[in-house]
N, C-alpha and C positions, 0 to 999 in steps of 0.2 A: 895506344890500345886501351889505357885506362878510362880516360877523357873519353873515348868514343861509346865503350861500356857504359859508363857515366850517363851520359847523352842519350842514350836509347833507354836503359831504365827506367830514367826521367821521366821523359816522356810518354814511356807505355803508362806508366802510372798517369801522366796527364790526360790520356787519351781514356782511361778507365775508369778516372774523374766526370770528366767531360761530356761521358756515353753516359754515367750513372743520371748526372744532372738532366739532360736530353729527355731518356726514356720517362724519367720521374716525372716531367714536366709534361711529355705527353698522354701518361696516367692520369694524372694530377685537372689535366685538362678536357680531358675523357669522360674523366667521370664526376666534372662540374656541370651541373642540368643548365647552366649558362654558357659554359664554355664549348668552343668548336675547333678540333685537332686543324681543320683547313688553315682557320687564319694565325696559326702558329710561324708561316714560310712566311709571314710577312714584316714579324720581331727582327729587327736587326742584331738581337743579343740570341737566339737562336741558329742565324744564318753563322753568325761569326763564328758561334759554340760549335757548329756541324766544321766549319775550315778546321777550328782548332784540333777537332776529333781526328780527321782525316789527316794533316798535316803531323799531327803527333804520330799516329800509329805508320803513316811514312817513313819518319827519322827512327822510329822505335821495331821496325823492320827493315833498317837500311835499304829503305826504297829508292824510287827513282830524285834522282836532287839535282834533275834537268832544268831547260828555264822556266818550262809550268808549272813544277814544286816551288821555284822561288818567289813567282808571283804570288801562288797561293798562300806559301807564306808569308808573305807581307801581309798580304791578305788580312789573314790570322791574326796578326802580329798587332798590325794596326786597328781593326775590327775590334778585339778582345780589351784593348784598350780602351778608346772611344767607349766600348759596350760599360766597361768599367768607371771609367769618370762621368761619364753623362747620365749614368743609374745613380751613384754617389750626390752629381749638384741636380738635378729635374726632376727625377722617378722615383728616389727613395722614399717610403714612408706616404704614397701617394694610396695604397692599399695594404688594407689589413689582410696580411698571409697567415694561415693557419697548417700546421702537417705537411703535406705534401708539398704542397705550391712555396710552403717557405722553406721547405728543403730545395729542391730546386732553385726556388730565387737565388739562395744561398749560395748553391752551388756554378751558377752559371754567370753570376753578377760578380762574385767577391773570388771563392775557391779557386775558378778555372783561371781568371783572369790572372791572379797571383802567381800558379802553380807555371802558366806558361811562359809569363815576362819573365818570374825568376829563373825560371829553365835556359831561358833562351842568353839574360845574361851569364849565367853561371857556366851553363854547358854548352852553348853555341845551338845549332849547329852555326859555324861559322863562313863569309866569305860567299855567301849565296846571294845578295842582292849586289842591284847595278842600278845606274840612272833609268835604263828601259825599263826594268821592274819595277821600278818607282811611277810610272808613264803607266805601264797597263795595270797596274795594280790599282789606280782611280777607278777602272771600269765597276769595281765589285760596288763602290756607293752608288755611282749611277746608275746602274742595272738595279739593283735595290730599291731606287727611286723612281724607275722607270715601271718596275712591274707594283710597288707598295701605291703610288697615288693614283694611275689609272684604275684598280683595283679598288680603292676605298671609294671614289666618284660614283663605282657601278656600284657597289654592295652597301657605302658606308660604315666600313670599319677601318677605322687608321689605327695604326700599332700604338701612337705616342702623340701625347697633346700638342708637341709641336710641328706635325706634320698634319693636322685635323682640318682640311683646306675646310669642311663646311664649318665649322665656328671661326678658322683665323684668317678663311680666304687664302686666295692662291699668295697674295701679294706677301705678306706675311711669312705663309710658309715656302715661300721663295726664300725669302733673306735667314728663315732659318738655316736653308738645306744648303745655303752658299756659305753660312758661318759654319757650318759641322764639316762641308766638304772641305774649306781652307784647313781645318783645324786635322780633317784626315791627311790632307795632301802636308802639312807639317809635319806630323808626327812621320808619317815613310820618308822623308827626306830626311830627317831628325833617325829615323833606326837606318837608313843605308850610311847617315855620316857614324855613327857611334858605332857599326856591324866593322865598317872599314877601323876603325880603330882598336876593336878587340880581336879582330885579326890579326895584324900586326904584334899587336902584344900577345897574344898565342902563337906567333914565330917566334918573336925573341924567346920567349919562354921555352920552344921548345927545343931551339939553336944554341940555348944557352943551360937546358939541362944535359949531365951527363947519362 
C-alpha cells in the first residue's frame, strides 16, 4: 500500500511538471512574433512530454494499466529518453533561450525527463511491459516520421537539423532516422529486460518482508 501511495504521488507531481513545462512552451511560443503554436505537434520532445503527462496522471489516478497504457508507456519511457540524450549531444546550446522558452527548455529537456526515469526506477509502476509492447511501441517513432517529414516537404519546417531533408536530402536523413530508430528500438528492449528484473526484486522484497 505504501509503494503504490509512493507511485501515484510521484507521479501526479510528474504530470504537474510536465503540464507546467507544455503550457509554458506554448505561451512561450505564442507570443514569439516568429513563432507558430502549429508546428509545435511536430517536436518530438513535446509529443514525448504530452505521453509523459498522460501516462503519469494514469498511474497518479490509478487508471487503466491495460495493454494500451503499457505501450503508451514505453512510449513515454522511451520517448523522454531519447528526448533527453539527443537534446544533451545535438540541440543544446544550438539557441539562445531567454524567460519563458528557457524555462520550458528547462523543463521538458532536463526536469521531466529526470523526474520520470527516476520515478519509474524508484517507484515502478512495475511488470507492465512484454515483447508485443516492445513490437507496437516502434509505431510512436514512425508515425512521428510519417506525419514530421511529409509535413516539412509541403510547408518547410523540420523540428531538428537532422531530419531537414531540404539541406541534408532524403539520403542523409534516412540514415539518420534508422540510427535514432535502432537506438529507440534498444533502449525498449533495454526497459522490458530491466522492468522484468525489478519485478522480480519487488517479489522477493515483498515475500520476504514481514
Amino acid at each position: 500500500m505504501r509503494s503504490e501511495k509512493l507511485t501515484r504521488a510521484w507521479f501526479a507531481v510528474t504530470a504537474v511538471v510536465t503540464l507546467t513545462g507544455l503550457v509554458t512552451q506554448v505561451i512561450a511560443t505564442a507570443t514569439d512574433p516568429g513563432g507558430r503554436v502549429a508546428n509545435l505537434l511536430c517536436f518530438f520532445t513535446i509529443d514525448s512530454n504530452l505521453l509523459v503527462a498522460v501516462t503519469s496522471a494514469l498511474v497518479a489516478l490509478a487508471g487503466n494499466r491495460g495493454k494500451l497504457f503499457a505501450v503508451l508507456w514505453l512510449d513515454a519511457l522511451v520517448g523522454i529518453i531519447v528526448t533527453g540524450i539527443v537534446y544533451q549531444v545535438a540541440l543544446a546550446g544550438l539557441y539562445e533561450l531567454h524567460g519563458l522558452s528557457l524555462f520550458s527548455d528547462t523543463m521538458l529537456h532536463k526536469v521531466t525527463p529526470i523526474l520520470f526515469v527516476l520515478g519509474w526506477l524508484v517507484a515502478g509502476p512495475r511488470g507492465a511491459l512484454t515483447w508485443r509492447t516492445v513490437w507496437w511501441s516502434l509505431l510512436y517513432p514512425l508515425a512521428w516520421l510519417a506525419f514530421t517529414l511529409p509535413r516539412g516537404a509541403i510547408t518547410g519546417f523540420y523540428p531538428y537539423p537532422f531530419v531537414d531533408a531540404a539541406a541534408l536530402g532524403y539520403g542523409r536523413v534516412t540514415l539518420n532516422c534508422v540510427v535514432i530508430g535502432l537506438f529507440f528500438t534498444v533502449l525498449a528492449i533495454g526497459a522490458l529486460l530491466l522492468d522484468g528484473r525489478l519485478s522480480k526484486k519487488s517479489l522477493t522484497i515483498s515475500a520476504t518482508t514481514p
